[in-house]
PDBQT receptor file of N, H, CA, C and O in Angstrom, charges set to zero:
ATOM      1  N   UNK A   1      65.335  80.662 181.051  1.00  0.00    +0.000 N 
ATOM      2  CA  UNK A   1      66.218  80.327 182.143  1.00  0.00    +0.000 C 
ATOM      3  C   UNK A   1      66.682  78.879 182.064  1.00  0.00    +0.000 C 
ATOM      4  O   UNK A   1      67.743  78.577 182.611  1.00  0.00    +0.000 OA
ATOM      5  N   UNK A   2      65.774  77.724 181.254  1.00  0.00    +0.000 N 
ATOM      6  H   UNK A   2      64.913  77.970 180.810  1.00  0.00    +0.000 HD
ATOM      7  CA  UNK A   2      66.278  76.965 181.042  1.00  0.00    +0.000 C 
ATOM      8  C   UNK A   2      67.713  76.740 180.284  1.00  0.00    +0.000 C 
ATOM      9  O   UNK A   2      68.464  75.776 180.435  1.00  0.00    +0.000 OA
ATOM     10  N   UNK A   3      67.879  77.731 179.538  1.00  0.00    +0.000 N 
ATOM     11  H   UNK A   3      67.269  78.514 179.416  1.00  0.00    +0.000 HD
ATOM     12  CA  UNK A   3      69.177  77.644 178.684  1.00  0.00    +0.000 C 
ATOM     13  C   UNK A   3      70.379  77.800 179.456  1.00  0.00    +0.000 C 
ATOM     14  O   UNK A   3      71.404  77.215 179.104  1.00  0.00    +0.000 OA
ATOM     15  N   UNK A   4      70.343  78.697 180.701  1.00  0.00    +0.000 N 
ATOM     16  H   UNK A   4      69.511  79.171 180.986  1.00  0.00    +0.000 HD
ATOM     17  CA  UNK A   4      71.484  79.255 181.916  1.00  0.00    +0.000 C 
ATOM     18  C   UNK A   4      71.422  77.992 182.866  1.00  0.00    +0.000 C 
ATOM     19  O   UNK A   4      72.285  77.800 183.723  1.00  0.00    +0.000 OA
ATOM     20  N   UNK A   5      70.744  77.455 182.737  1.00  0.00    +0.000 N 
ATOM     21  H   UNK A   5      70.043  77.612 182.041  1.00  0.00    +0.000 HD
ATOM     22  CA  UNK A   5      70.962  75.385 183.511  1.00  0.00    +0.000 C 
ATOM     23  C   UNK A   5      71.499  75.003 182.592  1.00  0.00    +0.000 C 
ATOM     24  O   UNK A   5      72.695  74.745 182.734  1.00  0.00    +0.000 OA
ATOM     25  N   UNK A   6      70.957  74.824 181.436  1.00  0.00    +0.000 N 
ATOM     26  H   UNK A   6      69.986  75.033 181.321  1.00  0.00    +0.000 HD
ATOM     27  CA  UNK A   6      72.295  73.697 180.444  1.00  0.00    +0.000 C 
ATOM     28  C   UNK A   6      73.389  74.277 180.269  1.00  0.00    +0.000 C 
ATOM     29  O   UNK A   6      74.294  73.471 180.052  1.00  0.00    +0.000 OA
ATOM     30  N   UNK A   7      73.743  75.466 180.271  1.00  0.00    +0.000 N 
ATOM     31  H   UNK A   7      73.009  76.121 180.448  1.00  0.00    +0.000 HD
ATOM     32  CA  UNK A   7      75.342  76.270 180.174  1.00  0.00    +0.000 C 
ATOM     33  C   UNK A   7      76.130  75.896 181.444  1.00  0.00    +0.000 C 
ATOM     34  O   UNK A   7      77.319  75.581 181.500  1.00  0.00    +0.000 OA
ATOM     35  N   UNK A   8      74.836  76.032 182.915  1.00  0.00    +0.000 N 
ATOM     36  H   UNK A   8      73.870  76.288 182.870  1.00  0.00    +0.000 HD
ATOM     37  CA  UNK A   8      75.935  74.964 183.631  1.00  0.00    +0.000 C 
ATOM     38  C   UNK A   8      76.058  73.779 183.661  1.00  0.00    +0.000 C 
ATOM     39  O   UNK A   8      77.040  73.355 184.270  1.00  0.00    +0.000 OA
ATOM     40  N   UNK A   9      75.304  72.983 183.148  1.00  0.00    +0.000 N 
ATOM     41  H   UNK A   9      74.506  73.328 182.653  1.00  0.00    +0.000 HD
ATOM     42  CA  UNK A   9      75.184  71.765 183.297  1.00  0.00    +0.000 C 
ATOM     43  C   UNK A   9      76.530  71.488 182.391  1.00  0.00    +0.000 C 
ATOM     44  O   UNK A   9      77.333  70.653 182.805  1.00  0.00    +0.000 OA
ATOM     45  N   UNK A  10      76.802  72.239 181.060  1.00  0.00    +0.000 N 
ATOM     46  H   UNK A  10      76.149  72.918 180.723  1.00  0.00    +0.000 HD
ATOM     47  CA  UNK A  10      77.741  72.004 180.237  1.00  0.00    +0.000 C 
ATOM     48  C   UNK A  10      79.410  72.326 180.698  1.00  0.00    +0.000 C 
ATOM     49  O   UNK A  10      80.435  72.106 180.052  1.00  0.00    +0.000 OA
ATOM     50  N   UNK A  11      79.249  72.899 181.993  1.00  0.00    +0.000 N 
ATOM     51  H   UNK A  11      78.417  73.079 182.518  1.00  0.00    +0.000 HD
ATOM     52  CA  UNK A  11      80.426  73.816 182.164  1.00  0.00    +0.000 C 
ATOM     53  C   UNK A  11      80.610  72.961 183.165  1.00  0.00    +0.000 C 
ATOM     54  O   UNK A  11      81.800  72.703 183.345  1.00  0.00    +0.000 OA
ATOM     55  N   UNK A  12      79.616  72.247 184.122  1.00  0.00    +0.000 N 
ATOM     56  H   UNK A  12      78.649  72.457 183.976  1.00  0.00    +0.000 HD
ATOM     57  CA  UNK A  12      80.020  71.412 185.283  1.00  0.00    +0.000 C 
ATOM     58  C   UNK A  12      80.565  70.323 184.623  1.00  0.00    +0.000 C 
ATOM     59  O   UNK A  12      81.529  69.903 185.263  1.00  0.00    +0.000 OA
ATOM     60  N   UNK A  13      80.310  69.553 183.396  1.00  0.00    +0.000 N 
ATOM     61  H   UNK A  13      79.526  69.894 182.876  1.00  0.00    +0.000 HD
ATOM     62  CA  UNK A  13      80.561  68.688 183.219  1.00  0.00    +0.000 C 
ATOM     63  C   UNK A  13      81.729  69.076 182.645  1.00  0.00    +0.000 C 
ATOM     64  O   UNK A  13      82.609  68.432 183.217  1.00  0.00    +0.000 OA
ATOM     65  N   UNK A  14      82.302  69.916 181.665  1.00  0.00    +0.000 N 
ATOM     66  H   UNK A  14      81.587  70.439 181.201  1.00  0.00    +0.000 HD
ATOM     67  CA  UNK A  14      83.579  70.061 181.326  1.00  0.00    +0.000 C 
ATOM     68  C   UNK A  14      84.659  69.809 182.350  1.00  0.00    +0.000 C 
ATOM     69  O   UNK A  14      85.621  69.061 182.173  1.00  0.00    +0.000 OA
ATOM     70  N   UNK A  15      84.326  70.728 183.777  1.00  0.00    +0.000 N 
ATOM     71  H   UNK A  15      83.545  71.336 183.921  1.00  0.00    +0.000 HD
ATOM     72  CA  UNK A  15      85.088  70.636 184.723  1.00  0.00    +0.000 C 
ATOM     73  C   UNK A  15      85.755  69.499 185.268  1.00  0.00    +0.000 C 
ATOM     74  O   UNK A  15      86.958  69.395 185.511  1.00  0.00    +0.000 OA
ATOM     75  N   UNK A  16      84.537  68.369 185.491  1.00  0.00    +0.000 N 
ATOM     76  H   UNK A  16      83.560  68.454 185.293  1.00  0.00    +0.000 HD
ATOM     77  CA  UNK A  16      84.874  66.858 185.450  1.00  0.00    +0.000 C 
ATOM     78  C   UNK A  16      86.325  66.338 185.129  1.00  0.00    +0.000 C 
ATOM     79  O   UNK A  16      87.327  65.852 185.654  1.00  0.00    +0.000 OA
ATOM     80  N   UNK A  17      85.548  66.943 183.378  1.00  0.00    +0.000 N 
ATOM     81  H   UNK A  17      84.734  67.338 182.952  1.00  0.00    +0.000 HD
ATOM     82  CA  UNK A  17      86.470  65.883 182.222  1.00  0.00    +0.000 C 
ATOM     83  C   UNK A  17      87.777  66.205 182.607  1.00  0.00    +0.000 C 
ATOM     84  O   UNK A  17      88.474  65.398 183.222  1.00  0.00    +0.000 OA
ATOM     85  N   UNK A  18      88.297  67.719 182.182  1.00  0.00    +0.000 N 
ATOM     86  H   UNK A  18      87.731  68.375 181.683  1.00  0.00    +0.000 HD
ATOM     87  CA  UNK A  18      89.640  68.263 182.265  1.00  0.00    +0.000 C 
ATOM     88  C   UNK A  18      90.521  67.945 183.077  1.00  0.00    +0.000 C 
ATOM     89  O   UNK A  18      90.205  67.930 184.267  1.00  0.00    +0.000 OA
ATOM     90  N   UNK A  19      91.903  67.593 182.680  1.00  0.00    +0.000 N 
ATOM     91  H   UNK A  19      92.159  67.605 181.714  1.00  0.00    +0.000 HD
ATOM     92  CA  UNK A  19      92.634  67.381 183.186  1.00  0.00    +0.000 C 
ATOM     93  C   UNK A  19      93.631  68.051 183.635  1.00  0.00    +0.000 C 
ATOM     94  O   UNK A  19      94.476  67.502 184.343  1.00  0.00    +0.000 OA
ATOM     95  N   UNK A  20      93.730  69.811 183.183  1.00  0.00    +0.000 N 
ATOM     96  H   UNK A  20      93.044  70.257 182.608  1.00  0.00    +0.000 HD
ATOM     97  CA  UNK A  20      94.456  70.523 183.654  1.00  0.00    +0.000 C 
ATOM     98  C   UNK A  20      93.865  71.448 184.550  1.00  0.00    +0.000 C 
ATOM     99  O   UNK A  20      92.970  72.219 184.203  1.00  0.00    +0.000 OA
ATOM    100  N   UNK A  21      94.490  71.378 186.059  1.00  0.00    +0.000 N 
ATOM    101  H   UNK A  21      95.218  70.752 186.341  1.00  0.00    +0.000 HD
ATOM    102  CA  UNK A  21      93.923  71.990 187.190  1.00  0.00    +0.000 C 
ATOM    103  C   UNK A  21      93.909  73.646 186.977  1.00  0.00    +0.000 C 
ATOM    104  O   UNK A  21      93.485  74.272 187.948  1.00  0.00    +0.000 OA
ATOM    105  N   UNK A  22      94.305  74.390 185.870  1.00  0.00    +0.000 N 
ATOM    106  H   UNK A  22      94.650  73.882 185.081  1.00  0.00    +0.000 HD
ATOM    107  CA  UNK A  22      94.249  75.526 185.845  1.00  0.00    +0.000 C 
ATOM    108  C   UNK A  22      92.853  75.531 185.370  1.00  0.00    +0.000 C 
ATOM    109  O   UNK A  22      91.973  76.237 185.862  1.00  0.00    +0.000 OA
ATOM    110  N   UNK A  23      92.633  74.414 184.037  1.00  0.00    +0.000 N 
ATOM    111  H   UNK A  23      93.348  73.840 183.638  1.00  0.00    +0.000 HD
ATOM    112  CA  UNK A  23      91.238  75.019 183.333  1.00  0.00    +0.000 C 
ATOM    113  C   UNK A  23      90.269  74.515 184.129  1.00  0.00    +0.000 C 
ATOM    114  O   UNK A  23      89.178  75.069 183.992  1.00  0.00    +0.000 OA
ATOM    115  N   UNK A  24      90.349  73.279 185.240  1.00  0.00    +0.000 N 
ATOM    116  H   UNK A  24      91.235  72.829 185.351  1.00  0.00    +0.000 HD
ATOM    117  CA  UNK A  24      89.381  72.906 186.441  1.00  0.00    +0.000 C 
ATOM    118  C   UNK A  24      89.035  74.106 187.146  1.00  0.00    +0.000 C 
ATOM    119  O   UNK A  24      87.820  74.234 187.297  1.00  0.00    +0.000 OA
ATOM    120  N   UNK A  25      89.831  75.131 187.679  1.00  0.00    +0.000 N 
ATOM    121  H   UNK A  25      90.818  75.027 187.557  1.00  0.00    +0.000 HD
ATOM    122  CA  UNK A  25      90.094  76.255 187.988  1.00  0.00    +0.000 C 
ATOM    123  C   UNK A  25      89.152  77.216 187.647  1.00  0.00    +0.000 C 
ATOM    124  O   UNK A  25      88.334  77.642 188.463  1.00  0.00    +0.000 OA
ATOM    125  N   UNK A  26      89.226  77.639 186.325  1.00  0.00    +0.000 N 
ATOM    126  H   UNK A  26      89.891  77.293 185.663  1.00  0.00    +0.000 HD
ATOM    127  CA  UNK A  26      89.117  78.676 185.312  1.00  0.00    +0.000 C 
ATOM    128  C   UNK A  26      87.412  78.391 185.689  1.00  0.00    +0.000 C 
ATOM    129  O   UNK A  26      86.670  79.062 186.405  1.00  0.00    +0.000 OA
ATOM    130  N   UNK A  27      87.124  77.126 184.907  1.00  0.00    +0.000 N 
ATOM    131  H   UNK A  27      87.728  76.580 184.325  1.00  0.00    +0.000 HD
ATOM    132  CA  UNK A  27      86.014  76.540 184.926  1.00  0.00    +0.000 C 
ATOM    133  C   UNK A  27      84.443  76.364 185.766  1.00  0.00    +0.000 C 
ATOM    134  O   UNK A  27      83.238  76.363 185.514  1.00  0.00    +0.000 OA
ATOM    135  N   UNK A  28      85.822  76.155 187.440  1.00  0.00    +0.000 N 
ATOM    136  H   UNK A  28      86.800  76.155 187.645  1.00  0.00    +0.000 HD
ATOM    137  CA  UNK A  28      84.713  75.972 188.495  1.00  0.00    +0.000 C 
ATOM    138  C   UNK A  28      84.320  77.739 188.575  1.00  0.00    +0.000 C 
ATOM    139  O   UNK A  28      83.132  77.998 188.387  1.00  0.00    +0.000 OA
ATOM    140  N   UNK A  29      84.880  78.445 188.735  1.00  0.00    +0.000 N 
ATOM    141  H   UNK A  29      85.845  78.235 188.888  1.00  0.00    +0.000 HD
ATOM    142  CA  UNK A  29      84.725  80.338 188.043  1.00  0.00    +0.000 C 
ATOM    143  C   UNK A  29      83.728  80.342 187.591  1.00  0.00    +0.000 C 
ATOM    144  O   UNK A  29      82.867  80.947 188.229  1.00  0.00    +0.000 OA
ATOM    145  N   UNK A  30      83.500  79.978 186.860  1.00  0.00    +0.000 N 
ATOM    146  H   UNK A  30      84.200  79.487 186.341  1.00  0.00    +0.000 HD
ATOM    147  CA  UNK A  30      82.187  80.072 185.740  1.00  0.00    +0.000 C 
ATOM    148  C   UNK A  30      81.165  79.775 186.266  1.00  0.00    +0.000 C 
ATOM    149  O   UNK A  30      80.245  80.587 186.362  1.00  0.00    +0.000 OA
ATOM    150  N   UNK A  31      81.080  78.381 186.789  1.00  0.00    +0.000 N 
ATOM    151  H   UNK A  31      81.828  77.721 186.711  1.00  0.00    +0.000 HD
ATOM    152  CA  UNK A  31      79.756  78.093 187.213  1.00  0.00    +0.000 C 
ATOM    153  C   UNK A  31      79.342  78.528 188.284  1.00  0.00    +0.000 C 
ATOM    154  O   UNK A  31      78.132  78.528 188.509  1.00  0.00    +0.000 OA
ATOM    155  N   UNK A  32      80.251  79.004 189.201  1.00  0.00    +0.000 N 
ATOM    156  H   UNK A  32      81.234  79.005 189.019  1.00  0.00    +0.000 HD
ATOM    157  CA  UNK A  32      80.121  80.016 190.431  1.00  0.00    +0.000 C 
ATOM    158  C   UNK A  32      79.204  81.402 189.745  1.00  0.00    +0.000 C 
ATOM    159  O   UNK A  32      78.003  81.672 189.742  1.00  0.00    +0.000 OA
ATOM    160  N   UNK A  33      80.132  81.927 189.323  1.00  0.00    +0.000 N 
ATOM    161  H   UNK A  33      81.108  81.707 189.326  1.00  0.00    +0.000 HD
ATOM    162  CA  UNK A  33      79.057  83.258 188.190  1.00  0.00    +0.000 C 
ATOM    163  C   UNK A  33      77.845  82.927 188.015  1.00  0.00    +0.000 C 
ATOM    164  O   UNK A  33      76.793  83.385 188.460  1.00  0.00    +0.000 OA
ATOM    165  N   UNK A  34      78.122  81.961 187.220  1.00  0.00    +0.000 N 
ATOM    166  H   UNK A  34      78.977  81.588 186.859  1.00  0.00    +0.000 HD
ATOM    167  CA  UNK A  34      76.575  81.207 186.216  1.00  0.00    +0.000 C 
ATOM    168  C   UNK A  34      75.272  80.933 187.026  1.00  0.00    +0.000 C 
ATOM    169  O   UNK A  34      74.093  81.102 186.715  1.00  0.00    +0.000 OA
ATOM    170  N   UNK A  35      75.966  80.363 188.384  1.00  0.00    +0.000 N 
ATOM    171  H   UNK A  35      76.924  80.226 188.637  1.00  0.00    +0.000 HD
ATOM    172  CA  UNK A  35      74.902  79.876 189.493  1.00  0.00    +0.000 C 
ATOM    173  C   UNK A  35      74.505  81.160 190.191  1.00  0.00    +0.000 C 
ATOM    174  O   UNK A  35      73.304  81.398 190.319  1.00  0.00    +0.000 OA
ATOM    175  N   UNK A  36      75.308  81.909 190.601  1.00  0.00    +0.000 N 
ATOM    176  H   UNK A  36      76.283  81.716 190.496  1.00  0.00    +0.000 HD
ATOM    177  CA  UNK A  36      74.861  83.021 191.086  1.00  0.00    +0.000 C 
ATOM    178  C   UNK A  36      74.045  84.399 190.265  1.00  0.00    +0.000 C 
ATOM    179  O   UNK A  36      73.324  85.181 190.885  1.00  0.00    +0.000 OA
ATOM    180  N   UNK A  37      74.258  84.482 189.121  1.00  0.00    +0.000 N 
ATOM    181  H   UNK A  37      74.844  83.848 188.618  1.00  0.00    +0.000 HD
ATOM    182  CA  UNK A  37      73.281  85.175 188.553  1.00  0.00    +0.000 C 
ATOM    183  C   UNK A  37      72.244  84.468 187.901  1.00  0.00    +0.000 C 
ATOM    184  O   UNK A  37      71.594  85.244 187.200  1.00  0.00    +0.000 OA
ATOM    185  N   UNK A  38      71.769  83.127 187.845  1.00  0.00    +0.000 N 
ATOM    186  H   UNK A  38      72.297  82.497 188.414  1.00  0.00    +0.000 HD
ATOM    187  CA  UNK A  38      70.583  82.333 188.126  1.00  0.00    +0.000 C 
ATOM    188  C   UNK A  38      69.901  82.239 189.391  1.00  0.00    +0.000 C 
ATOM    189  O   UNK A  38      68.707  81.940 189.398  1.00  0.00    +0.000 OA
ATOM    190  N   UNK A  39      70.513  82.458 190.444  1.00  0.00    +0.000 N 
ATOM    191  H   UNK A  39      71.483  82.701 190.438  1.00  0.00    +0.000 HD
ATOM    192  CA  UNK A  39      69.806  82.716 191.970  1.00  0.00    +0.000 C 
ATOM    193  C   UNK A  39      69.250  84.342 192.055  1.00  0.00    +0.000 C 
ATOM    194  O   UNK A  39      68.313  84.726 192.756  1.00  0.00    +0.000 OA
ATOM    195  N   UNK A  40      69.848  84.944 191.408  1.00  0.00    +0.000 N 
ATOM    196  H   UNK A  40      70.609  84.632 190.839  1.00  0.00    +0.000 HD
ATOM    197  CA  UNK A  40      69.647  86.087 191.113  1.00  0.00    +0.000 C 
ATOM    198  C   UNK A  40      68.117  86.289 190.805  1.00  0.00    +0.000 C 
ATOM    199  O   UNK A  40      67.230  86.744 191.528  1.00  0.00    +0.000 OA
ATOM    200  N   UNK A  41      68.069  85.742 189.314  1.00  0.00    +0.000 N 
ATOM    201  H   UNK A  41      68.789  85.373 188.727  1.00  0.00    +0.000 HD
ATOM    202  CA  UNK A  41      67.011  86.336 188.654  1.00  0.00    +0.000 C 
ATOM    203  C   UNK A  41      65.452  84.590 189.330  1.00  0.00    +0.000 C 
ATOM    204  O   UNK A  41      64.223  84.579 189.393  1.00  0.00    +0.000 OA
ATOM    205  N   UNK A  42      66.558  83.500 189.650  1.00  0.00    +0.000 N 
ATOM    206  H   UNK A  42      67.557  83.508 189.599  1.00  0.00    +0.000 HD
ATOM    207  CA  UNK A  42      65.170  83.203 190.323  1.00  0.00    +0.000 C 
ATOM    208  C   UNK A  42      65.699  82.790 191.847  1.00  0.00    +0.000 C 
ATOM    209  O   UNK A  42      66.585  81.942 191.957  1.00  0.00    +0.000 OA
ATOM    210  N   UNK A  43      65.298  83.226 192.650  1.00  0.00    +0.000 N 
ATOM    211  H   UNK A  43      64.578  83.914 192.561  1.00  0.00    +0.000 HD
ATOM    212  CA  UNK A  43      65.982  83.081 193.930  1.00  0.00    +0.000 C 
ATOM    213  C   UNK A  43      65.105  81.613 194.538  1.00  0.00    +0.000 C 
ATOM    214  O   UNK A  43      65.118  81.439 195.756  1.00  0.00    +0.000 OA
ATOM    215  N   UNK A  44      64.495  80.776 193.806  1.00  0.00    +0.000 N 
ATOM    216  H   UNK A  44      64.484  80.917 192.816  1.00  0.00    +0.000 HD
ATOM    217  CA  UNK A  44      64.215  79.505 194.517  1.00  0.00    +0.000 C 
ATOM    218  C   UNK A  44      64.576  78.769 193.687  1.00  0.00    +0.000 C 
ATOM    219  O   UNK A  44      63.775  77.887 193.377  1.00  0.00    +0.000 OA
ATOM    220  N   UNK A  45      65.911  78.805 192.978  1.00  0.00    +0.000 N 
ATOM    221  H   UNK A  45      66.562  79.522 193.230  1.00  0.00    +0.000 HD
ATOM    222  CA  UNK A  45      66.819  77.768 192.117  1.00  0.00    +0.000 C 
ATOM    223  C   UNK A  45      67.595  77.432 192.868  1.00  0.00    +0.000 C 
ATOM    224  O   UNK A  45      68.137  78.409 193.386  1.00  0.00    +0.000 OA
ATOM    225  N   UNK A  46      68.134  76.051 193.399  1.00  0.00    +0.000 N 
ATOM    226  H   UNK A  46      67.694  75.257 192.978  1.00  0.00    +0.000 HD
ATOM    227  CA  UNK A  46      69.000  75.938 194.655  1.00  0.00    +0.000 C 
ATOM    228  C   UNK A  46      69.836  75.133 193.853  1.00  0.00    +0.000 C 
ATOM    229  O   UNK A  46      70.431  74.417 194.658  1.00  0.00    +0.000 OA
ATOM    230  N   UNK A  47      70.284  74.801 192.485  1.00  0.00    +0.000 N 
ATOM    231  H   UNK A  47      69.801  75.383 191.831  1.00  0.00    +0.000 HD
ATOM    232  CA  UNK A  47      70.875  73.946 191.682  1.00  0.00    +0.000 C 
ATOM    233  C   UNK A  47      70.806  72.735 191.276  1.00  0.00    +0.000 C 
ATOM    234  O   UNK A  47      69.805  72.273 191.823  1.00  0.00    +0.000 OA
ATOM    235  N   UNK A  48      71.404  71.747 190.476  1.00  0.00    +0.000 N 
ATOM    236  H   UNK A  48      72.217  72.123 190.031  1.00  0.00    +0.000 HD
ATOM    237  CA  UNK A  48      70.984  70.707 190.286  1.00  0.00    +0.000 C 
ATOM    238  C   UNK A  48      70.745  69.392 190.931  1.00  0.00    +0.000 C 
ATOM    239  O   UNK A  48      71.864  68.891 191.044  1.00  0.00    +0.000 OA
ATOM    240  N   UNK A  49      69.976  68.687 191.347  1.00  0.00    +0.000 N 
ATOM    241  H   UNK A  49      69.068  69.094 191.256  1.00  0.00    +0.000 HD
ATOM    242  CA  UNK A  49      69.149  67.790 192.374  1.00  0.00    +0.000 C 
ATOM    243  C   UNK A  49      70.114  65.971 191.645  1.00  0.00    +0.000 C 
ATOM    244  O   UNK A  49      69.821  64.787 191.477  1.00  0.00    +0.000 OA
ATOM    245  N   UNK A  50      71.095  66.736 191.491  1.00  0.00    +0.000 N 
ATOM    246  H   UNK A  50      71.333  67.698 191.627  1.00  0.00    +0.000 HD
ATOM    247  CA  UNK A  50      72.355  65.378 191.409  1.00  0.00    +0.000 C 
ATOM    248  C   UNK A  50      72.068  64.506 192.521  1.00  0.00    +0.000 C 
ATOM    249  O   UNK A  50      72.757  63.505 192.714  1.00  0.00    +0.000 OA
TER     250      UNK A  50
C-alpha cells in the first residue's frame, strides 16, 4: 500500500507543476480515484499529513 501513496504523491505533485488546466483537471481525477480506493482497502488512511 505503500506504493498507492507514492503514485499519489507523484500525481499530486504533477498536478502542481502543470500548466494546462485541462491536464490539472485530468490529474486532480486521478488522485480522487487513487485516494478513494486507498480508503477503501485501509479505511484509517486520511491522506497525506502536508
Amino acid at each position: 500500500m505503500m506504493e498507492q501513496e507514492c503514485r499519489i504523491a507523484r500525481y499530486r505533485r504533477l498536478e502542481r507543476e502543470v500548466t494546462d488546466p485541462l491536464a490539472a483537471c485530468l490529474l486532480h481525477g486521478i488522485v480522487e480515484e487513487l485516494e478513494a480506493e486507498l480508503r477503501k482497502e485501509r479505511p484509517d488512511w486520511h491522506g497525506p499529513r502536508d
